[in-house]
DOVOZA-852288 format. One record per residue (C-alpha): residue number from 0; residue in one letter; x, y, z. Coordinates in steps of 0.001 Angstrom, whole numbers. Layout:
MARDREN  pos  code     east    north       up
MARDREN  NUM     a        X        Y        Z
...
***
This chain:
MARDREN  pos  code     east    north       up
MARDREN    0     x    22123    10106   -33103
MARDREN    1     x    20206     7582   -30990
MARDREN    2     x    18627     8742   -27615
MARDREN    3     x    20815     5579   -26128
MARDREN    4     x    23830     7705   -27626
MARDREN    5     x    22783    11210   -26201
MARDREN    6     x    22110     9512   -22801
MARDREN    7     x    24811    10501   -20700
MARDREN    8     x    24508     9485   -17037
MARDREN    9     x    22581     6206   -16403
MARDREN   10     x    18844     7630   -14143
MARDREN   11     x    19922     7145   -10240
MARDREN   12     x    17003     5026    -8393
MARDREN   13     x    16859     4471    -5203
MARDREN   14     x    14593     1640    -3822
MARDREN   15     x    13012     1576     -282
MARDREN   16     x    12057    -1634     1054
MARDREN   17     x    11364    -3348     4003
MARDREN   18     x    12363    -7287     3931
MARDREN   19     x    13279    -7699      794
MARDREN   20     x     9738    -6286     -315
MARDREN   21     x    11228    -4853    -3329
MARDREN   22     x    13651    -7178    -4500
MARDREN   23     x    11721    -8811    -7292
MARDREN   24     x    11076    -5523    -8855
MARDREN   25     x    14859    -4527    -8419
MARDREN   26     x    16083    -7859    -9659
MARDREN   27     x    13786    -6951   -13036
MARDREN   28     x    14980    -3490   -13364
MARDREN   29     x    18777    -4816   -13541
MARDREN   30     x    17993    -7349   -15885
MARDREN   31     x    16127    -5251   -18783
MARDREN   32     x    17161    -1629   -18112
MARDREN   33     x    20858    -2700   -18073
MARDREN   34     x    23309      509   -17758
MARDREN   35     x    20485     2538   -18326
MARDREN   36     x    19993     2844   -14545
MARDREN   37     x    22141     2501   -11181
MARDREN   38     x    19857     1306    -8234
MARDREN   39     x    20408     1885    -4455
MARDREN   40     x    18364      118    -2004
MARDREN   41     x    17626     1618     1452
MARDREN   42     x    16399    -1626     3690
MARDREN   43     x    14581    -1400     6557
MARDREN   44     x    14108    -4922     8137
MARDREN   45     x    13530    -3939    11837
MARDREN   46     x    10660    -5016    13732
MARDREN   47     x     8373    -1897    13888
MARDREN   48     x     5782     -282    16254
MARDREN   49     x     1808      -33    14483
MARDREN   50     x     2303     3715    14681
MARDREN   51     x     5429     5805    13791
MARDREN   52     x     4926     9254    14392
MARDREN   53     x     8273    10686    13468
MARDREN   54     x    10465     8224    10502
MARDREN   55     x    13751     9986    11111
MARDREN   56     x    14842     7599    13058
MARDREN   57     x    14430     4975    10140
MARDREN   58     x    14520     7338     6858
MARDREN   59     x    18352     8952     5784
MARDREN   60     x    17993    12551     6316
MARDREN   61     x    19322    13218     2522
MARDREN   62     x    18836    11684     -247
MARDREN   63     x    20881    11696    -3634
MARDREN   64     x    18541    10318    -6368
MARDREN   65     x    16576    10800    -9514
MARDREN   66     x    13848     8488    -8530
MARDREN   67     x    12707     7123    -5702
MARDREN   68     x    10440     3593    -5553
MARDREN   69     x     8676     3189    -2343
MARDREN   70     x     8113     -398    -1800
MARDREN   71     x     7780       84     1955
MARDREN   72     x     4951    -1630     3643
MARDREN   73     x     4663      723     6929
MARDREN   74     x     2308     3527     5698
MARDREN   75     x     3721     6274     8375
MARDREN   76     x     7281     5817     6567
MARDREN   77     x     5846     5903     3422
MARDREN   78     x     4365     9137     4477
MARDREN   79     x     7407    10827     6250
MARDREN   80     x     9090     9419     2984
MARDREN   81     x     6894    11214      671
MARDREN   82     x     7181    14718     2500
MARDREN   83     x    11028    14268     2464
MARDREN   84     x    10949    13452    -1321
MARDREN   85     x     8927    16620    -1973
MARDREN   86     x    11222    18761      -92
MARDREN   87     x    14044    17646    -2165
MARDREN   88     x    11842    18045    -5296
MARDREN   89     x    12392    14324    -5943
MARDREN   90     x     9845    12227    -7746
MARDREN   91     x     8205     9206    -6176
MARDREN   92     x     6847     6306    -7347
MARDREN   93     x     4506     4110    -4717
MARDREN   94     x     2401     1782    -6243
MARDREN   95     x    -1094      363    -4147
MARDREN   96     x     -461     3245    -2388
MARDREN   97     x    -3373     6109     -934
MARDREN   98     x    -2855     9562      224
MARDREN   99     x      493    10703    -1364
MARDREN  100     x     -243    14457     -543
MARDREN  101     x     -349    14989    -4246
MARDREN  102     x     3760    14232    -4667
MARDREN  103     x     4262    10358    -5137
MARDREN  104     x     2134     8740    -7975
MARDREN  105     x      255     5889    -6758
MARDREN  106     x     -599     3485    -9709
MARDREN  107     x    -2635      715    -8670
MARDREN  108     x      392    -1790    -9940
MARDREN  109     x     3830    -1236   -11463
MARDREN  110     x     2735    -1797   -14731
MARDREN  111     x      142      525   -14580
MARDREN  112     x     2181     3494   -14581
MARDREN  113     x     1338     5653   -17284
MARDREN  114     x     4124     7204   -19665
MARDREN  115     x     5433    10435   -18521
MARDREN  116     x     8634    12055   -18640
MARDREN  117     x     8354    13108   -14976
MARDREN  118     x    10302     9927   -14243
MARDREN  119     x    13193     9635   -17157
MARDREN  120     x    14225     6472   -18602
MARDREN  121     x    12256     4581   -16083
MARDREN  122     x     9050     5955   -17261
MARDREN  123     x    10009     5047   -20992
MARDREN  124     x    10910     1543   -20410
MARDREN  125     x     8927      616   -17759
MARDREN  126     x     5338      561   -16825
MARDREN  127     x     2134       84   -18912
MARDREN  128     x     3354    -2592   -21172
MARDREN  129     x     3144    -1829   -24829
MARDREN  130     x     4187    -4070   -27595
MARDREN  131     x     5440    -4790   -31017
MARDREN  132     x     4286    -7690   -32649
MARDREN  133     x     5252    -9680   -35700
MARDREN  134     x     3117   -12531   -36746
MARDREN  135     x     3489   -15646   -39669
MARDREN  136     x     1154   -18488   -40175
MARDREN  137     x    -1263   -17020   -38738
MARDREN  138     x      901   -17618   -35288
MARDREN  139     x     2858   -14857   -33286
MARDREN  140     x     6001   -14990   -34441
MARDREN  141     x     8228   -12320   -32711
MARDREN  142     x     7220    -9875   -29592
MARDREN  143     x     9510    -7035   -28518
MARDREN  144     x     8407    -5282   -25479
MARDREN  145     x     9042    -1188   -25822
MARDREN  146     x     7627    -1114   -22230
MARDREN  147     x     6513    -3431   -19337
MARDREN  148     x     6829    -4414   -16313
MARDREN  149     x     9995    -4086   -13518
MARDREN  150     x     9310    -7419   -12244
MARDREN  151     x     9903    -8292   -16130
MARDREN  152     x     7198   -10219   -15976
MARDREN  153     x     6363    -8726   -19650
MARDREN  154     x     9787    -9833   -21113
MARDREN  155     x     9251   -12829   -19581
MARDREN  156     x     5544   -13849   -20399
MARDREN  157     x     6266   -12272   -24678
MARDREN  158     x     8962   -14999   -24749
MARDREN  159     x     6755   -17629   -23666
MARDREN  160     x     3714   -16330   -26603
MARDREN  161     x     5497   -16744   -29289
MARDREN  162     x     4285   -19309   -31491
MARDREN  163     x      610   -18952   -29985
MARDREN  164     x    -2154   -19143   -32201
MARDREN  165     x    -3146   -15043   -32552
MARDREN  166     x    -6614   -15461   -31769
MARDREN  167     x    -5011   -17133   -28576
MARDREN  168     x    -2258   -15013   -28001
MARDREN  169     x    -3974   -12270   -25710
MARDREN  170     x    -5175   -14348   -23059
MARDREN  171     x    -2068   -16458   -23133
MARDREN  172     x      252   -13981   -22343
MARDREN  173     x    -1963   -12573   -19609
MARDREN  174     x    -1833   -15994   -17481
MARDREN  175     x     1680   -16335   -18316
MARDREN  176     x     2062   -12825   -16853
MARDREN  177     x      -66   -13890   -13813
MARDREN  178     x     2297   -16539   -13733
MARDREN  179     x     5639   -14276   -13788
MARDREN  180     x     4165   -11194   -11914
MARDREN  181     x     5686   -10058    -7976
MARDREN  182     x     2821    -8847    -7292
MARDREN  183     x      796    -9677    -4038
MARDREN  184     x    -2094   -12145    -5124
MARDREN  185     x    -3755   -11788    -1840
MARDREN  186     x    -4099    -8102    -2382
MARDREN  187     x    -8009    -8334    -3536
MARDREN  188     x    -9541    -5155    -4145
MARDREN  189     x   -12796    -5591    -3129
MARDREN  190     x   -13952    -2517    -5007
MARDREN  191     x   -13008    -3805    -8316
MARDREN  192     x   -12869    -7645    -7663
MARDREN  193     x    -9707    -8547    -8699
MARDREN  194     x    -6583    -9011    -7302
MARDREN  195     x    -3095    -7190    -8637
MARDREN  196     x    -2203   -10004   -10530
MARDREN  197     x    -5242    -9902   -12445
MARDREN  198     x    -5254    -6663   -12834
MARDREN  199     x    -1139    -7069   -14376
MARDREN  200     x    -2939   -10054   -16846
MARDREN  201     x    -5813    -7554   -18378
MARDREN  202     x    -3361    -4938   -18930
MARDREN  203     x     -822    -7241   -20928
MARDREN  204     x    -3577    -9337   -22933
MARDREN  205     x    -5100    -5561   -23719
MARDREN  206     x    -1604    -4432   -24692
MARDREN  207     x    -1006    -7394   -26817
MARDREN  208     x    -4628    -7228   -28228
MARDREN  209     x    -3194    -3099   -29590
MARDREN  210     x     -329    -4779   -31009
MARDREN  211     x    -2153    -7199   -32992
MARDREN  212     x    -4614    -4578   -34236
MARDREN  213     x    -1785    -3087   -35588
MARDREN  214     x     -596    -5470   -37674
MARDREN  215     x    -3637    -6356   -39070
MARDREN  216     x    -4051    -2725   -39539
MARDREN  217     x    -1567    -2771   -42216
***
C-alpha cells in the first residue's frame, strides 16, 4: 500500500496574511498538493498602528489546524501569533522571519525549508526542491519534482528545462525560477548579498546539478 493510500485526512493549513501577502504561495499549494491539503486563510487587511502590544484584537483566540504559515508582515502579530501557536502545540512555519522564541521555523525562503516530519505532508512535498531527472541526447529530457517550492515556482521553472542542453540546464532553471518565484526581490540581505530570489535560483540550479550527478552516476 502506497503512503497516498494510507493517508487518511488531507494536513489542515491555515495561512495568515495580511493583503493578500500570502496568496501566491496559497494559490501554489492548491495547485500541486491537490487533496493532499485543505487551506484556511485568516486575512488581516486593516490599516495598523507601528506597535501592537496585545494581537488579540486581530488574532482568533483558537485555532483548529495542523500547520500554520505565517505570511504576516507586522512583526508584533507574528509574535503574539507564535506564542499562541506554541500554546496549542501547533507548528509554525514563518519564513524571513527572526526571533521565533524557538517555536516557528524561520527558513530564510519557502524553499529553503529543510525536510522534516514535524510538518506532515507539507514538509514532504514542499520546500528544498529536490529532483528527478531523465536525460537523452545529451539534453534533459523529463524532470519530476519530489519537492519544491509553494509558489510552484519549481513545477513551473522543470517544465520550462526540459530540452536544455545538460551542461546548461542548472543555470537555466535557476533564472526561470527567478522568473516564477513570489518572493520579494527587494528583500536584499545585505549580509549575504543577494536577494530571496536569488537565493530560490542557487537552491534549484544546486538541486538540479544533484539530479544530474545522479544520472551520470549510473
Amino acid at each position: 500500500m502506497s503512503r497516498d493510500d494510507q493517508r487518511a485526512e488531507p494536513q489542515r493549513i491555515l495561512v495568515f496574511q495580511q493583503n493578500g501577502s500570502g496568496e501566491g504561495k496559497v494559490a501554489g499549494i492548491r495547485r500541486f498538493g491537490g487533496d493532499r491539503f485543505t487551506i484556511e486563510t485568516c486575512d488581516i487587511d486593516a490599516p495598523l498602528p507601528g506597535l501592537i502590544e496585545d494581537a488579540a484584537d486581530y488574532l482568533p483566540g483558537a485555532l483548529d489546524a495542523d500547520l500554520v504559515l505565517d505570511h504576516l508582515n507586522h512583526p508584533d502579530l507574528s509574535h503574539d501569533l507564535w506564542g499562541l501557536c506554541r500554546k496549542l502545540g501547533i507548528p509554525v512555519i514563518a519564513s524571513n522571519k527572526r526571533g521565533s522564541g524557538g517555536w516557528a521555523v524561520t527558513p530564510r525562503i519557502c524553499c529553503a525549508l529543510h525536510r522534516g516530519d514535524d510538518f506532515g505532508e507539507y514538509g514532504r512535498l514542499f520546500g528544498s526542491p529536490e529532483f528527478r531527472v531523465s536525460v537523452a541526447g545529451g539534453r534533459i529530457a523529463g524532470i519530476t519534482v519530489l519537492r519544491g517550492a509553494p509558489c510552484g515556482a519549481s513545477w513551473e521553472a522543470a517544465e520550462e528545462t526540459v530540452g536544455i542542453p545538460t551542461g546548461e540546464a542548472p543555470a537555466h532553471i535557476g533564472l526561470k525560477t527567478q522568473y516564477f518565484c513570489k518572493a520579494n526581490p527587494a528583500g536584499w540581505d545585505v549580509m549575504h548579498g543577494r536577494s530571496p530570489v536569488h537565493l530560490a535560483a542557487e537552491l534549484h540550479a544546486a538541486a538540479l546539478r544533484k539530479a544530474l550527478e545522479r544520472v551520470e552516476g549510473g
